[in-house]
N, C-alpha and C positions, 0 to 999 in steps of 0.2 A: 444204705441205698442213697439217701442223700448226699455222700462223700462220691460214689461213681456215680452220679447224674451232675455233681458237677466236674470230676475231671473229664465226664464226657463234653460237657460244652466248652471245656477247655480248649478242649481238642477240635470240638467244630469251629472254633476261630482262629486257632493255629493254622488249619486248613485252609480258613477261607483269606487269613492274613498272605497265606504264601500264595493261592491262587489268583490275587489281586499284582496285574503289573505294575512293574516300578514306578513312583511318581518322579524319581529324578533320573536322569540317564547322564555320562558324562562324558564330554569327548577337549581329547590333548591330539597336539599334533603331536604324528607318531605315534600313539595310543601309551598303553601301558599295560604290563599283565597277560592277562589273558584278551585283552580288548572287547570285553563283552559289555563293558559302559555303565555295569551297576557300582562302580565307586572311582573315586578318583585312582586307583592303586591299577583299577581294571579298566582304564580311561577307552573307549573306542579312539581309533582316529577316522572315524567315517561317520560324518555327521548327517550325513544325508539317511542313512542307515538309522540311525539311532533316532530321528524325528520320523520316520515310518515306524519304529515299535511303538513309540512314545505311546500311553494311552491319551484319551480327552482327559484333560486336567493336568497332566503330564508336562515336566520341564524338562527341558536341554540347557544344563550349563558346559560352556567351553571357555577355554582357557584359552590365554594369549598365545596368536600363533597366526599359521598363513593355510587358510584351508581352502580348496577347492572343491566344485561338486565333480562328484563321479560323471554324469550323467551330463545331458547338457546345459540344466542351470537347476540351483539348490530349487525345492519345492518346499512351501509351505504347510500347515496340518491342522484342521479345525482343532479350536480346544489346547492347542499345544503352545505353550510358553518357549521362545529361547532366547537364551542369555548369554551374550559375549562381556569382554573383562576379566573374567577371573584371574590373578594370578596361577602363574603357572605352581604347580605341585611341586614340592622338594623338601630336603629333608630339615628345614626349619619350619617349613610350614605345608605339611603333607597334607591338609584337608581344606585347602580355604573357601567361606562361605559366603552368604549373599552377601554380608556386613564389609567382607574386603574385595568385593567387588568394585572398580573401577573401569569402567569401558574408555577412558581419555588415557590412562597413564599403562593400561593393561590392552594394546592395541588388537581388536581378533578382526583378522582379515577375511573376506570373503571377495578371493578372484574369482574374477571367470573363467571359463574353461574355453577358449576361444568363440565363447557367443555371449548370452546373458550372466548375470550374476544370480540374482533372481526370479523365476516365474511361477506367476500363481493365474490359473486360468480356470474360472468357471469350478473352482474346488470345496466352494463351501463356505470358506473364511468369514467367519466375522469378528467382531472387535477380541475374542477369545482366542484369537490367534495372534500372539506376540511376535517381533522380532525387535530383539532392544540390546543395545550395545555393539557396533559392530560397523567396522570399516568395509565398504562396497565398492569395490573399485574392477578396472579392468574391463566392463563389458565390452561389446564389440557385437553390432548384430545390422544388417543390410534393412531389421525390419524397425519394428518401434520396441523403444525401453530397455537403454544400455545398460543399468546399473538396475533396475527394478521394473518388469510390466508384469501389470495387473489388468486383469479383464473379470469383471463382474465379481466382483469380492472386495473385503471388509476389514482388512487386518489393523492391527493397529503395529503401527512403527513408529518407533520410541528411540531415542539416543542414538541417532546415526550420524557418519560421516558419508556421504555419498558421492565419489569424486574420480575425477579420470573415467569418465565413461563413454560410448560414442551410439547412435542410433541413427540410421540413413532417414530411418521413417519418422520423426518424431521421437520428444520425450525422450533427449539424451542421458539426463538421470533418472527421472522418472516420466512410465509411460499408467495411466490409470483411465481404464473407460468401466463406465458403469460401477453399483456397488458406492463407497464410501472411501477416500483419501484419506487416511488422520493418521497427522504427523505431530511428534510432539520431539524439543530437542533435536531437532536436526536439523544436520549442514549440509545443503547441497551446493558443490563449487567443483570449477573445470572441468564439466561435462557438455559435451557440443554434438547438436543433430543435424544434421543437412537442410531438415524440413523444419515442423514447428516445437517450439516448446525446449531453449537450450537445456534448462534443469528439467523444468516439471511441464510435463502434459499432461491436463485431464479433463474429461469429456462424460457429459452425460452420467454424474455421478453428483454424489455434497462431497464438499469436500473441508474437512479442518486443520487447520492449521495454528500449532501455538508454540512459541519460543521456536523460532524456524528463521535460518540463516539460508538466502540462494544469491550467492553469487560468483563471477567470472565464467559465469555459465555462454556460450553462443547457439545462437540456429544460424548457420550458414545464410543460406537462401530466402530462408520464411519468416514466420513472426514469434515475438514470444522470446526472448532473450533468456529471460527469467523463466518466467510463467506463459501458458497458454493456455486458457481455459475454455470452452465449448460447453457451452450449456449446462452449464454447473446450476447446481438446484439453489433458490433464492434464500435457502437458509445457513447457507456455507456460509464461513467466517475463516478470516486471515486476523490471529491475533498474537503482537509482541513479533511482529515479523521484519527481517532486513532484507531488500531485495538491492544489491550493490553489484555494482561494476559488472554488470551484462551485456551483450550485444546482442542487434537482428539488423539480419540486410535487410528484409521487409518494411513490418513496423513492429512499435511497441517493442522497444531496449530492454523494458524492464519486463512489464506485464501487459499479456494482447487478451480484454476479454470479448470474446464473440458471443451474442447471446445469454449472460451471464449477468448475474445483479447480487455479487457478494457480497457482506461488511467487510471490511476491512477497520483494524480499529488497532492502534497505538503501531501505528507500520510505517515503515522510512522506503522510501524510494529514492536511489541515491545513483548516481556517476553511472549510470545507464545510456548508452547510446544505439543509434540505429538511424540507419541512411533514410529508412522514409516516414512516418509519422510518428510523434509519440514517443517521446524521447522516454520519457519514462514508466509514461500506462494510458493505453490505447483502450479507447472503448466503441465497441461497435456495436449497434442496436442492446446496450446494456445500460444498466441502472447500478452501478456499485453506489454504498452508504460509504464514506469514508471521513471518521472520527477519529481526531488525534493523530492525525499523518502529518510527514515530510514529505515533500517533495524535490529534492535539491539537488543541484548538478548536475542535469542529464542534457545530453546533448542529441540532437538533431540536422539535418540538410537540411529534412523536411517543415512539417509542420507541429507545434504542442511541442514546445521543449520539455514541459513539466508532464501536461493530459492534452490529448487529443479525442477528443468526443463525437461522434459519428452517430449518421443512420438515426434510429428513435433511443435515442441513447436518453436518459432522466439520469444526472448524480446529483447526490445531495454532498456539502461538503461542509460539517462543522470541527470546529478548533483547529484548521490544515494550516500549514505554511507550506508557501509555493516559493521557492526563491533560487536565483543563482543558474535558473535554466537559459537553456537557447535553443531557438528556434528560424526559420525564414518567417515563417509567420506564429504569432501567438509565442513569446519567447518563455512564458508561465503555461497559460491555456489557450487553446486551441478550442472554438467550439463551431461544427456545423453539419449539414444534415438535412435530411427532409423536414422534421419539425422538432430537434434535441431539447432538453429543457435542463438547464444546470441552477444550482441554488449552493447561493457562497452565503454562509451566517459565521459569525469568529474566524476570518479567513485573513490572512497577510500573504501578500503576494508584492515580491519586490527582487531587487536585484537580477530581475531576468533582461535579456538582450535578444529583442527580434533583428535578424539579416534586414527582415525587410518591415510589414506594419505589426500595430501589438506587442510593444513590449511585455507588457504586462498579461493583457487579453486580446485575444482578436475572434470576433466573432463573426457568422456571415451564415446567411441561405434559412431564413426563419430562425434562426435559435432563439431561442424566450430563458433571459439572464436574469434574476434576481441578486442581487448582492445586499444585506446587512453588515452592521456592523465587520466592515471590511475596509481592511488598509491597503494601498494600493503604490508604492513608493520604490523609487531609485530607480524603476525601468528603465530601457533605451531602447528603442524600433530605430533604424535608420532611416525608415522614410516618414510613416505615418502610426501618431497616436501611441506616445512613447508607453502612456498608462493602458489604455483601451485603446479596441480600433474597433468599431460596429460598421461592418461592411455587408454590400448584395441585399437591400433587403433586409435587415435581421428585424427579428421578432420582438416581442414587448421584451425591455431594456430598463429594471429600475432598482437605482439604487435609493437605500434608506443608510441615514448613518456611515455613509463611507468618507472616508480622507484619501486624495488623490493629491499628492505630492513629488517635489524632488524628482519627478520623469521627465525624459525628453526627448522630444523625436527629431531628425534629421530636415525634416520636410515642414508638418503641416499637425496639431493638436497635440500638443505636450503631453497635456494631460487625460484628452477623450477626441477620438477622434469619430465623427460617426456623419454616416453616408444611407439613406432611404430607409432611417430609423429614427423612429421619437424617444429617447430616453427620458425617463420621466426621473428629477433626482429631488431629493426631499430630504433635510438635516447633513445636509453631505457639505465637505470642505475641498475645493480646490484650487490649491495655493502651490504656486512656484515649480513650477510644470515651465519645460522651455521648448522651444519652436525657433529649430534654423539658427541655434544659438540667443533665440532673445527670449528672457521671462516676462518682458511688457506690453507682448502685443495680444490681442483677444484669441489667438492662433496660440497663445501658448496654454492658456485652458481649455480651451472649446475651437473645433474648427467642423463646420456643418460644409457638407457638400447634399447638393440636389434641395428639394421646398420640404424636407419634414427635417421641423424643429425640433429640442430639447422644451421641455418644460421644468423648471428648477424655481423650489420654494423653498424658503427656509432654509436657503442654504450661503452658504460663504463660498465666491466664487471670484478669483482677482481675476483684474481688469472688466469686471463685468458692468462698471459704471463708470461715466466720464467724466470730468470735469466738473460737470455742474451737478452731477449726482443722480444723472439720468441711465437709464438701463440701457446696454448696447443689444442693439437689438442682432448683432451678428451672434451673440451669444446662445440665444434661442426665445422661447416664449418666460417670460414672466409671471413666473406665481403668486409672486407677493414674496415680501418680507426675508427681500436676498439683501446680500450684505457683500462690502467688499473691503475688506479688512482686514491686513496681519492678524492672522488667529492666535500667535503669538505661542507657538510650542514648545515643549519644554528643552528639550533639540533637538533640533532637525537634521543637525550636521551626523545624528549618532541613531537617527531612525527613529525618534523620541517622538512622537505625535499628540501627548498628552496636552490638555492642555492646563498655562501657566494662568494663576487667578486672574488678573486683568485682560483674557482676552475677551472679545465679546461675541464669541460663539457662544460663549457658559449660556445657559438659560435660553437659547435663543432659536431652538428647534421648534417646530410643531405642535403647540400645549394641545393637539388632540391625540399627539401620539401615544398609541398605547390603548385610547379607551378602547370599550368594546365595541363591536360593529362599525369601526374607523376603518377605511383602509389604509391607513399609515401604521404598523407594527415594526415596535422596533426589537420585543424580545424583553426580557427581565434585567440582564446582562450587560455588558457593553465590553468591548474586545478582549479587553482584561479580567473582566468574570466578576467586575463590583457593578455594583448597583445602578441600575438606570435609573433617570430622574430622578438624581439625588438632592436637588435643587427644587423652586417653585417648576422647572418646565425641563423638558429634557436640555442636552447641549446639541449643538453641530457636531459630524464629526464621529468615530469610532471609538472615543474613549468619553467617558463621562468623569467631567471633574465632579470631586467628591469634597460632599460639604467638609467632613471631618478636617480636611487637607488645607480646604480655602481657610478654615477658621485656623489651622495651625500657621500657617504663611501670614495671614493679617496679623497675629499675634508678634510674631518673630519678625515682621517688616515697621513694629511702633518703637 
């Protein structure tokens, strides 16, 4: 009895093993066998096919090759895994498995079929639907999402090449509204829309992004080179992302967010262009966080060669470098608006070149500018405020701890130019800023137009005293205990801002900077990430010399 009651439950799992569909299906171009896709021998060549039997939980692997959907573009399947790269089958290696899987060396093509490549619409999808390995190329579609649209759905896409795609409506490589974006691995390059969004459009979704490459992407007409985002949820993040050599005839070369307030964190904005603002990443009525960015080389007609900032725009911006951009106005940043508010802490902005004011910055129309522990050097405006230019108006204006150097404008403030705004500047250094070709006149630090003055304490500011050691008062208000002095850097000629032991910025900031309930904060840090007030009092200036250092240079100078 006991011998048949167990080959009978033998047999009820035999049963139930065979009535259980396949977890792996397989498909070759050109198929194999009998092409019913239960092993590689039986390869399907219809993969559209074989992701409809799949069950939930179910995988598609295929092999290198050039596949097309039957229908008018591949569909998606909750629950369904697929996998491109595999080498193809042969008689040296007739089974090969996830472990020789390569999707870069083992190319699996997904054309279009003269419209999209793929669409997922309102299907279900969430993160349990794979597509990982696999070259997306060919779309072609009058609407939106050459290479990929998604509407209301979740997938997750992994290891892509997504390139050569076209969309009249938006989102030439990818078009995404509503649902979740998350991309991981992938390259979107040479996909161009008429309208917005060259690579990536998406809207009314989160969206993730990590180890993601978009570039040589265009929008003809619109905005969004790169990226175009619309109301992305404030918890999306851009992480380990390149977004390089884009264009928009609108704005925003690189990236246009409308309504959106992403992180963005260890991302490069690079050789991006666009005829009207925002050479590199336009922000309109948005708040991005942006930690550990580049921003270099992007070019503009317009305005913000690096960011342009618009409408009730708030960005915070720590550890960024801005350099090497160009602009008409703002050749770094651009900030202005109904009431924007930007915050620069561990920020370098240099090397950029406005046509016209702002090398550096230009702000204007209420904006409210914080800057810390920021450097601000090698700019060029051609006419006005080769470092800064606070124009129309602009809003509370204050720097702590910045160095403002080595700029120069054509016209009129070298180093700050500012016009119906009070700059409040406190432990800050500006030295050797030029004006009209001269470094000696009080125009090449400071040049005030209209009756609201600068107020500057504790700060190093050349030419800001004359002859007899009196305070010029074209400079602005006097705080107390400004200083005009070679701060004495360690070079300048090579961007070197630190400072050398004998200058006499060391020590010679604010001794209340820092306490609690002060309003002078300067942060724990100092540009370079060592120690504030490493001395009896803070220094001038973006970098804090450091005891250790002074005491090894006295040593080595006896």
């Amino acid at each position: 009895m006991k011998k048949l009651l167990t080959t009978l439950f033998s047999a009820i799992r035999l049963a139930a093993g065979l009535a259980q569909p396949q977890a792996i299906r397989y498909v070759k171009a050109g198929g194999a066998g009998n092409r019913t896709g239960t092993s590689w021998d039986d390869a399907s060549d219809d993969l559209q096919a074989m992701v409809a039997a799949a069950p939930r939980g179910g995988e598609i692997w295929v092999a290198a090759g050039e596949y097309r959907p039957t229908g008018s573009a591949f569909v998606m399947k909750e629950g369904v895994k697929i996998y491109g790269g595999f080498p193809v089958p042969d008689a040296a290696n007739p089974n090969p498995g996830m472990n020789e899987r390569d999707w870069w060396a083992n190319k699996t093509v997904l054309k279009a079929n003269g419209r999209r490549v793929v669409h997922n619409k309102w299907n279900g999808l969430t993160a349990a639907a794979v597509l990982d390995g696999f070259v997306i190329t060919g779309g072609r579609t009058n609407d939106k999402g050459g290479g990929i649209c998604n509407r209301g759905v979740s997938p997750t896409l992994a290891n892509l090449m997504i390139c050569d795609n076209q969309a009249w409506g938006g989102g030439g490589g990818i078009f995404h509204r509503g649902g979740t974006l998350n991309l991981s691995g992938v390259t979107i390059r040479d996909n161009s829309t008429h309208w917005n969004g060259g690579g990536v459009h998406c809207s009314d979704c989160g969206v993730f992004f990590a180890r993601v490459i978009i570039s040589d992407n265009t929008a003809d007409v619109g905005s969004g080179g790169g990226i175009y985002s619309r109301r992305i949820a404030a918890s999306s993040m851009f992480e380990n992302v390149v977004i390089n050599g884009n264009s928009a005839t609108a704005s925003g070369g690189g990236i246009f967010h409308f309504n959106s307030s992403p992180i963005l964190r260890h991302v490069t904005i690079s050789d991006n262009r666009t005829t009207g603002d925002g050479g590199g990443l336009y922000n309109c009525d948005s708040s991005p966080v942006l930690t550990h960015v580049t921003i270099c080389d992007n070019r503009t007609i317009g305005d913000g060669g690096g960011i342009f900032n618009a409408g009730n725009s708030r960005s915070g911006l720590t550890h960024v470098i801005i350099r090497s951009n160009q602009a008409a106005n703002g050749g770094g940043i651009c900030q202005t608006g109904y009431s924007p508010e930007l915050t620069l802490t561990h920020v370098t902005i240099r090397d950029n070149k406005a046509t016209l004011d702002g090398g550096g910055m230009w702000m204007d129309a209420g904006s409210s500018t914080t800057l810390t522990n920021v450097v601000i050097s090698r700019n060029a405006a051609a006419k006005n405020g080769g470092g800064i230019s606070c124009m129309g108006n602009s809003g509370r204006v204050i720097l702590t701890n910045v160095t403002i150097s080595s700029n120069s404008a054509g016209a009129a403030g070298g180093g700050l130019y500012h016009e119906r705004c009070g700059p409040i500047l406190t432990n800050t250094i500006i030295w050797n800023n030029r004006a009209d070709g001269n470094a000696g006149s009080t125009s090449a630090s400071v040049y005030r137009v209209g009756n609201t003055y600068l107020t500057a304490s504790y700060s190093l500011i050349a030419n800001s005293l004359d002859n007899k050691g009196n305070w010029v008062k074209a400079i602005g208000n006097d705080g107390g205990n400004n200083i005009d002095a070679d701060p004495l850097f360690e070079d300048e000629a090579t961007a070197n801002y630190y400072l050398t032991i004998f200058s006499m910025a060391i020590d010679a900031g604010d001794p209340k900077t820092n306490k609690a309930d002060y309003a002078v904060q300067a942060g724990d840090i100092d540009l370079a990430g060592n120690s504030r007030i490493a001395g009896s009092c803070i220094d001038m200036g973006a970098y804090e010399r450091q005891v250790e250092n002074m005491i090894h240079q006295s040593s080595s100078s006896m």
